[in-house]
MILUMMI-341343 format. One record per residue: residue in one letter; residue number from 0; y, z, x of N, C-alpha, C, O, CB in turn. Coordinates in Angstrom, 2 decimals. Each point is the difference from the previous one (the first is absolute). Glycine has a CB too. Layout:
REM MILUMMI-341343
<'A' NUM <Y Z X> <Y Z X> <Y Z X> <Y Z X> <Y Z X>> ...
//
This chain:
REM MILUMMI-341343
<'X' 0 <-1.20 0.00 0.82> <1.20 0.00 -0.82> <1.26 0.00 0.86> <0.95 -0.57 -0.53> <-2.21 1.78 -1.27>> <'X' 1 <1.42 -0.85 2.68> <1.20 0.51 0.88> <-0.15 -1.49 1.09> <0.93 -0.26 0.77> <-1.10 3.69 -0.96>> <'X' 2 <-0.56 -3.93 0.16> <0.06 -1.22 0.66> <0.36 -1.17 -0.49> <0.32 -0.88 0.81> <-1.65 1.84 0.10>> <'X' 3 <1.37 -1.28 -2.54> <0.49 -0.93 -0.56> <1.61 -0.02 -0.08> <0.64 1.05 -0.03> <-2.88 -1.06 -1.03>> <'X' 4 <2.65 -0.86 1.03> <1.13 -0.48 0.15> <0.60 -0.31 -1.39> <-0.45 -0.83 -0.78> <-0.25 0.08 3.04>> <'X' 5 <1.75 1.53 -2.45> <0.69 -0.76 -1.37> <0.93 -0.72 0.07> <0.85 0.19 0.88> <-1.30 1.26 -1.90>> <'X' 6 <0.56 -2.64 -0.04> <0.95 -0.96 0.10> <1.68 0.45 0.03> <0.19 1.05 -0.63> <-2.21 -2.38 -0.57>> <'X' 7 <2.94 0.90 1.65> <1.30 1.19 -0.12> <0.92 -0.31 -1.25> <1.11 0.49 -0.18> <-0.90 -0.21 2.91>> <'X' 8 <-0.94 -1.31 -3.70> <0.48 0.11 -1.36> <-0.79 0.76 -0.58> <0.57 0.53 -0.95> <0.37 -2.42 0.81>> <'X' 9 <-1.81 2.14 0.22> <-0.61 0.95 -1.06> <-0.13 1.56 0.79> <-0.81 0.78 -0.50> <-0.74 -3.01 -0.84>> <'X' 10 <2.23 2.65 2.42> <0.29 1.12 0.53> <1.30 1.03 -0.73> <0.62 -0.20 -1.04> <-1.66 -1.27 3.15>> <'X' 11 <1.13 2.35 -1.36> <1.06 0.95 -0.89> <1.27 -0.87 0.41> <0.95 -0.39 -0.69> <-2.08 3.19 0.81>> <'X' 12 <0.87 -2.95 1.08> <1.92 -0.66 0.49> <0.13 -1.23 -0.41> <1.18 -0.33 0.08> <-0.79 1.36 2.17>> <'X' 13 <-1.17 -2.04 -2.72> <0.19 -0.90 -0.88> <0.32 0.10 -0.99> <1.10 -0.51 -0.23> <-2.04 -0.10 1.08>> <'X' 14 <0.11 1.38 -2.19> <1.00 0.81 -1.11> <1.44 0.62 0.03> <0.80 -0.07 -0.93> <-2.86 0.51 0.58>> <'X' 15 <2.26 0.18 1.51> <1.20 0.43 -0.31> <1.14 -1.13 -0.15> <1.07 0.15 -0.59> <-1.89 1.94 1.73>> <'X' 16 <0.22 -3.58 -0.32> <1.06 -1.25 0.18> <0.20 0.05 -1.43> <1.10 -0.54 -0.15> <-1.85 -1.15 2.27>> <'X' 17 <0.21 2.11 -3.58> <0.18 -0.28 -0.60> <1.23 0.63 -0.70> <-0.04 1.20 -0.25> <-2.10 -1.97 0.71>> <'X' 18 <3.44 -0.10 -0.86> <0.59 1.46 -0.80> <0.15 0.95 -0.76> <0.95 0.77 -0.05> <-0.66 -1.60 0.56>> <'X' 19 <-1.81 0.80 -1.53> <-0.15 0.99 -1.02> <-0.41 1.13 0.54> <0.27 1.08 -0.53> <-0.69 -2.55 -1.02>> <'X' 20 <-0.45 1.34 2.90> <-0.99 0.90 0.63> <1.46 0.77 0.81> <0.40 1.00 -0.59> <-3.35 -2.68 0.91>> <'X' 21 <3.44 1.44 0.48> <1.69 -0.23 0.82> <0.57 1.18 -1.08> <-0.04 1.19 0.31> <0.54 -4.48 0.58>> <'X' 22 <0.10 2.78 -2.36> <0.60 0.40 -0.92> <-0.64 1.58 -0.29> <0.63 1.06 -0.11> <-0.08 -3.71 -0.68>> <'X' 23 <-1.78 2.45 0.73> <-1.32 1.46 -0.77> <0.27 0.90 1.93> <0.73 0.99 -0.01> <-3.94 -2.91 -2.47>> <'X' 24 <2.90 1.71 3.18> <0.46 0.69 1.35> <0.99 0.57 -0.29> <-0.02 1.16 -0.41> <-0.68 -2.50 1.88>> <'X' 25 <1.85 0.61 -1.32> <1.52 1.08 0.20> <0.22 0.60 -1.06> <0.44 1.14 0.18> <0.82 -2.41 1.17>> <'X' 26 <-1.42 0.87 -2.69> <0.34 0.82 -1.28> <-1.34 1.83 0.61> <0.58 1.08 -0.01> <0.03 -4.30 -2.65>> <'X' 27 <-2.02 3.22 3.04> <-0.85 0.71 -0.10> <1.16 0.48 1.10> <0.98 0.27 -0.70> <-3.74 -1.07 -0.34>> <'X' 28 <3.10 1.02 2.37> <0.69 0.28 0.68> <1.19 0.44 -0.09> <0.48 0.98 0.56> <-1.74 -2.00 -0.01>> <'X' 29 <1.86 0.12 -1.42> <1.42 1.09 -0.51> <-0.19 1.17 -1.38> <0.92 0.70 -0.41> <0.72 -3.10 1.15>> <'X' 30 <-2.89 2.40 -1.26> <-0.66 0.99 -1.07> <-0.45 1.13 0.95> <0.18 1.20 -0.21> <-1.10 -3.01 -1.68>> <'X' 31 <0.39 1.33 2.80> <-0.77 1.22 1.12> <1.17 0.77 0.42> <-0.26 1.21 -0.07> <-1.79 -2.66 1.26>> <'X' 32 <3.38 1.20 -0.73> <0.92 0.78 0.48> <1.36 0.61 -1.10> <0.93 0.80 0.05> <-1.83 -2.25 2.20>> <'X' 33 <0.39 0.62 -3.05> <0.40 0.97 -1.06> <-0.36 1.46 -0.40> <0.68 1.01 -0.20> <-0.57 -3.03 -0.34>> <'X' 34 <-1.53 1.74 0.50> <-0.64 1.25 -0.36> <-0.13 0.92 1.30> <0.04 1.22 0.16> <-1.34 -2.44 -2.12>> <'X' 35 <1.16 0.43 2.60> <0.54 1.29 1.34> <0.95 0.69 0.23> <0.16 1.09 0.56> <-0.95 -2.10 0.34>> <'X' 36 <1.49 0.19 -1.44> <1.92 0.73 0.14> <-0.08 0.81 -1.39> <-0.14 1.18 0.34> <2.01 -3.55 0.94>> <'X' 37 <-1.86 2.29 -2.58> <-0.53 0.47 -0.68> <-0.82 1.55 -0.07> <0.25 1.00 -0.67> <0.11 -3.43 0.65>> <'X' 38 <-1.62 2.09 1.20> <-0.19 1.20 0.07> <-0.10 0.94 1.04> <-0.80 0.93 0.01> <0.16 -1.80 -1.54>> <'X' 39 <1.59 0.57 2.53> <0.40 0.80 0.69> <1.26 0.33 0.01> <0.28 0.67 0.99> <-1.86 -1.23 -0.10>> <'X' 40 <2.61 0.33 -1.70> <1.46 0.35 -0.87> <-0.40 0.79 -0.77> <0.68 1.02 -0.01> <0.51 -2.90 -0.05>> <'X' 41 <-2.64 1.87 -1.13> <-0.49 0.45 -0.44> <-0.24 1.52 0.37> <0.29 0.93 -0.75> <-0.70 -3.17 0.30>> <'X' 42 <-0.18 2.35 1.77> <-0.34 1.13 0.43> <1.02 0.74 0.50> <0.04 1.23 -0.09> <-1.95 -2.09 0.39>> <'X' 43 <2.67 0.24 0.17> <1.22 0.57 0.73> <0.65 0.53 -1.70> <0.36 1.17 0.07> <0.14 -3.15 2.80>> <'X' 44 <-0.42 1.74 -3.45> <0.83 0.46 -1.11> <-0.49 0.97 -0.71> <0.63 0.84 -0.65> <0.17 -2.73 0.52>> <'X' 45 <-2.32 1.74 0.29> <-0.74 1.51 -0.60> <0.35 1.13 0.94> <-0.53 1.06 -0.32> <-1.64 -2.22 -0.68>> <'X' 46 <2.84 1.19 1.98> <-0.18 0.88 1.03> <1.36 1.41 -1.07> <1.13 -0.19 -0.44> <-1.95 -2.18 3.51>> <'X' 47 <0.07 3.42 -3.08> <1.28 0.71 -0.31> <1.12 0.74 0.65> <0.84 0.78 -0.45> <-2.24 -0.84 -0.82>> <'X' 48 <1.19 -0.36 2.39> <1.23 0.35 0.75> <1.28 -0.41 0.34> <0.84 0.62 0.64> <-2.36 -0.10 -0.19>> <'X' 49 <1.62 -2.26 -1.23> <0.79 -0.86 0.49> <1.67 1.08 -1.07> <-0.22 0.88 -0.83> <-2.13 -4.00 1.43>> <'X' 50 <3.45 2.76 -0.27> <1.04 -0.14 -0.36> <0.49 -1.09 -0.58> <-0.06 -1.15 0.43> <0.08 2.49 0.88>> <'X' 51 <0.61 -0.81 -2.64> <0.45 -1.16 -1.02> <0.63 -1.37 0.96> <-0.11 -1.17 -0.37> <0.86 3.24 -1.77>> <'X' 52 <-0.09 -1.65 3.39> <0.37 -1.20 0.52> <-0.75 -0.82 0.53> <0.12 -1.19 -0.30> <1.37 2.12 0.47>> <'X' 53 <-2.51 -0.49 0.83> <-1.43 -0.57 0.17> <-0.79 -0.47 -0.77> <-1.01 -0.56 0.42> <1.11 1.67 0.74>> <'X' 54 <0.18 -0.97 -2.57> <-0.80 -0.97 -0.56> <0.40 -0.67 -0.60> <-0.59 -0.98 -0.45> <-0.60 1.87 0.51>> <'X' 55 <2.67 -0.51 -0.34> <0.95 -1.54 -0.38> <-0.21 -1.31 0.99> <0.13 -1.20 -0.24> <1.91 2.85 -0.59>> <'X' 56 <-2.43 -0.91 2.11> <0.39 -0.93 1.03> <-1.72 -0.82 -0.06> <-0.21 -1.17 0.33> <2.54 2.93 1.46>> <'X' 57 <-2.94 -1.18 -2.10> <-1.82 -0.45 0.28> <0.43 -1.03 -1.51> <-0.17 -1.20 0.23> <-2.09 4.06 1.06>> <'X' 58 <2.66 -2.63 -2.42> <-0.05 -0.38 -1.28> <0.79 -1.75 0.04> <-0.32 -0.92 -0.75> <0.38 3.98 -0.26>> <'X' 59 <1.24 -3.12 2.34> <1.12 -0.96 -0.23> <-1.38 -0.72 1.25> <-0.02 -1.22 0.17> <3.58 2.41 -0.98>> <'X' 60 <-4.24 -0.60 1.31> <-0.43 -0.58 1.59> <-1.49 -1.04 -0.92> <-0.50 -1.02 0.46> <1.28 3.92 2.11>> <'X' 61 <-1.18 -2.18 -3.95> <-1.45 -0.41 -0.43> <0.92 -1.44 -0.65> <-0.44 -1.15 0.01> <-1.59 3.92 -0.67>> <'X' 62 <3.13 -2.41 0.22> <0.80 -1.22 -1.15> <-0.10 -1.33 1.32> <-0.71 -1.00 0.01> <3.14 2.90 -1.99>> <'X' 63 <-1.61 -1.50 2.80> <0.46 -0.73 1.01> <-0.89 -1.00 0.14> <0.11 -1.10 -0.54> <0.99 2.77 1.53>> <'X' 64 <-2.00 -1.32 -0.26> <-1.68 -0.50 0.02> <-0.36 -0.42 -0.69> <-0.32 -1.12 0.38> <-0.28 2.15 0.39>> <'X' 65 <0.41 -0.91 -1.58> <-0.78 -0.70 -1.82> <0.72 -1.28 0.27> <-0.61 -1.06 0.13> <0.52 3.28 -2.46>> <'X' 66 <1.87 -2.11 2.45> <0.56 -1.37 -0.48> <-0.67 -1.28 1.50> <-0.39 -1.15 -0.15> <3.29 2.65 -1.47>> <'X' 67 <-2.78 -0.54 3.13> <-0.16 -0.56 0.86> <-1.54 -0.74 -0.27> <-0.26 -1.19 -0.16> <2.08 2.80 1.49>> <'X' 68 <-2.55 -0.64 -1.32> <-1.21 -0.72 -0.27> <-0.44 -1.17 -0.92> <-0.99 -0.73 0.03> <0.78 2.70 0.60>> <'X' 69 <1.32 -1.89 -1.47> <-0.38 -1.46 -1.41> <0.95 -0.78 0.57> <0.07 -1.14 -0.46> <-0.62 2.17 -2.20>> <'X' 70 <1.38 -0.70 3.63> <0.95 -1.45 0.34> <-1.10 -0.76 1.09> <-0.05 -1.22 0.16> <3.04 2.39 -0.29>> <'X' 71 <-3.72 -0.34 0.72> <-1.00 -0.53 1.37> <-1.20 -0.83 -0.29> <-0.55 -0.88 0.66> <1.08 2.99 0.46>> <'X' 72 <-0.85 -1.50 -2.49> <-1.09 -0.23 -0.62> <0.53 -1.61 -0.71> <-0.72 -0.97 0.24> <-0.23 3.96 -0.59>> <'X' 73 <1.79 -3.12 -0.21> <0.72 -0.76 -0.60> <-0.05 -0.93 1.14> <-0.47 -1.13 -0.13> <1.78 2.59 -1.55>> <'X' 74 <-0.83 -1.01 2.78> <0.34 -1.67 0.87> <-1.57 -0.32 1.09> <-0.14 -1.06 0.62> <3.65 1.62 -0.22>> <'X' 75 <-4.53 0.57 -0.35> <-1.01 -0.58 0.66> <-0.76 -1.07 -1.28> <-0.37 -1.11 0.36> <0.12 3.47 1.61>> <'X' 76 <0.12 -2.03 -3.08> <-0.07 -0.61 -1.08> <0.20 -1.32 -0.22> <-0.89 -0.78 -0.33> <1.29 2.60 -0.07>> <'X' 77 <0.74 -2.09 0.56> <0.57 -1.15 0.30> <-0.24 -0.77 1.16> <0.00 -1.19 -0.31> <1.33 2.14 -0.89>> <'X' 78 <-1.59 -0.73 2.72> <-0.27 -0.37 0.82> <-1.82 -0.52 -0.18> <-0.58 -0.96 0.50> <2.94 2.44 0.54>> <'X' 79 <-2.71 -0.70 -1.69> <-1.27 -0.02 0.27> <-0.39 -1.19 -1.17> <-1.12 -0.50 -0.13> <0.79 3.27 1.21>> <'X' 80 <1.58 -3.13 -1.93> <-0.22 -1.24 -0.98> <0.54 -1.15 0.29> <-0.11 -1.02 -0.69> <0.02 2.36 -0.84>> <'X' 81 <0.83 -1.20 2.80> <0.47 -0.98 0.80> <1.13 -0.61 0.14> <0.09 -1.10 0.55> <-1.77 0.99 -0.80>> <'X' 82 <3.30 1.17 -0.50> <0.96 0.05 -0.22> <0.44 1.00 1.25> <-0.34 1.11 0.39> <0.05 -1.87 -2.99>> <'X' 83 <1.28 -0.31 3.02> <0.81 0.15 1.24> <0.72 1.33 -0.45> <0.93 0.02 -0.81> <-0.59 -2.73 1.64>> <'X' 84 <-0.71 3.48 -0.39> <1.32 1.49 -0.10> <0.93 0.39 0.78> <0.96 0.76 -0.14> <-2.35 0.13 -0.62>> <'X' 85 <0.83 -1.74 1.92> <1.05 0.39 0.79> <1.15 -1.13 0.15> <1.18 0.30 0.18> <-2.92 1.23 1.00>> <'X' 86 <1.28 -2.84 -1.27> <0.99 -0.91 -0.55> <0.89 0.25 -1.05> <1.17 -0.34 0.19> <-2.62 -0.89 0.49>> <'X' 87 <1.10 1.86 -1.94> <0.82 0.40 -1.13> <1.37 1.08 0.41> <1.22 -0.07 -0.12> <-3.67 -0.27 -1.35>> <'X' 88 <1.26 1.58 2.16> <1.19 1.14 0.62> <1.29 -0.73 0.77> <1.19 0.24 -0.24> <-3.28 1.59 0.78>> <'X' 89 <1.54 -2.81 0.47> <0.96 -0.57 0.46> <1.18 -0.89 -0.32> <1.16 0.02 0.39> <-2.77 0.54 0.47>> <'X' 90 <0.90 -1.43 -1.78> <1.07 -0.93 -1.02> <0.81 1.31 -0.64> <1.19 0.27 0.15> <-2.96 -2.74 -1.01>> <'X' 91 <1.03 3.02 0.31> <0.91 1.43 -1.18> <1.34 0.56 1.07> <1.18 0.08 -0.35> <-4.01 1.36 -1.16>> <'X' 92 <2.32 -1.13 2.75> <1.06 0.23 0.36> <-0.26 1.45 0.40> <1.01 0.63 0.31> <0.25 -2.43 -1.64>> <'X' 93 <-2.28 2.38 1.39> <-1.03 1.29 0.77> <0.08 -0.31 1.71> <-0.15 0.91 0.81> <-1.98 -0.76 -3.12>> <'X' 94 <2.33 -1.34 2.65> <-0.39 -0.11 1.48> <1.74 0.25 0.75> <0.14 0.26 1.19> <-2.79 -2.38 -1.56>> <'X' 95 <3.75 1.97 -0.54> <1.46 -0.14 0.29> <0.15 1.39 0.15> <0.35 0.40 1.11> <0.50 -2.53 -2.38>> <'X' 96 <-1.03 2.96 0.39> <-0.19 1.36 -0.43> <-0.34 0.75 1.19> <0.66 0.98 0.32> <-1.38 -1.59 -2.58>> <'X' 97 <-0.48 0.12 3.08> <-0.62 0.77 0.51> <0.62 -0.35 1.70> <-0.11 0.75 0.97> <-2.08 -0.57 -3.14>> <'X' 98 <2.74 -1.29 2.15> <0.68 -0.89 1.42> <1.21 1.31 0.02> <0.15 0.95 0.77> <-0.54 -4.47 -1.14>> <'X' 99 <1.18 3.04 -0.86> <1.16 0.93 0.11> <0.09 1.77 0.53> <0.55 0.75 0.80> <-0.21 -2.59 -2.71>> <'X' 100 <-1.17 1.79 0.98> <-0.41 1.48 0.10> <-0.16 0.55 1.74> <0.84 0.73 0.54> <-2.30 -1.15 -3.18>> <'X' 101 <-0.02 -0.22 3.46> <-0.15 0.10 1.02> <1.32 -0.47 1.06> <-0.12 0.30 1.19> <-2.34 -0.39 -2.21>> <'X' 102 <3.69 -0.64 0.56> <1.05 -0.85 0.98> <0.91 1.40 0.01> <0.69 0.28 0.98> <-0.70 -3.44 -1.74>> <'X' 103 <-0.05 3.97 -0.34> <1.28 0.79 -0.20> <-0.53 1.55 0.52> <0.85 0.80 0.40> <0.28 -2.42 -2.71>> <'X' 104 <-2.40 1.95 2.28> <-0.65 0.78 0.69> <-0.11 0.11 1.80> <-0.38 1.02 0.57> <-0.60 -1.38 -2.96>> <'X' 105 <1.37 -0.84 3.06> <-0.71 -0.52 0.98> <1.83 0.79 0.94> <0.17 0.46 1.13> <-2.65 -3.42 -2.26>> <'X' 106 <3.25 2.82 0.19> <1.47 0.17 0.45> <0.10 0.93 0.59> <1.10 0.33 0.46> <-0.23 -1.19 -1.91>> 
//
């Protein structure tokens, strides 16, 4: 068994060329770190020692994340369906943003 050879379309890294398989990856991947963040914010928040400000701050830090994670999720998504994202950011005007930003920092 370990001596036969599989064809590399019908292997795992051939499937993934596919983009539904591509698509089912990063969505399972951005679900997996959800629930990680989830539940280790989770735990941190059961803790009873924290201070109302400490857990305002764990509470704005779980929000934060949630949005970060569906914007990431959102554009591997897209990549993985074969829509230029980083072409778009750039036309939009994300890449000017970020030139500027670093030119006026650099001062």
């Amino acid at each position: 068994m370990l001596g036969d050879q599989v064809p590399y379309d019908k292997s795992l890294w051939g499937a993934l060329e596919d983009p539904a398989w591509r698509g089912a990856a990063v969505l399972s991947f951005v679900w997996f770190l959800h629930r990680w963040k989830t539940n280790v914010l989770g735990c941190a928040l059961a803790a009873k020692t924290l201070a109302a400000l400490d857990r305002e701050k764990l509470l704005t830090i779980d929000r934060f994340s949630s949005v970060g994670l569906f914007v990431i999720g959102i554009m591997a998504l897209a990549e993985a369906s074969g829509v230029a994202v980083q072409s778009i950011l750039t036309v939009g005007g994300v890449g000017e943003i970020v030139c500027v930003t670093r030119l006026s920092s650099s001062k």
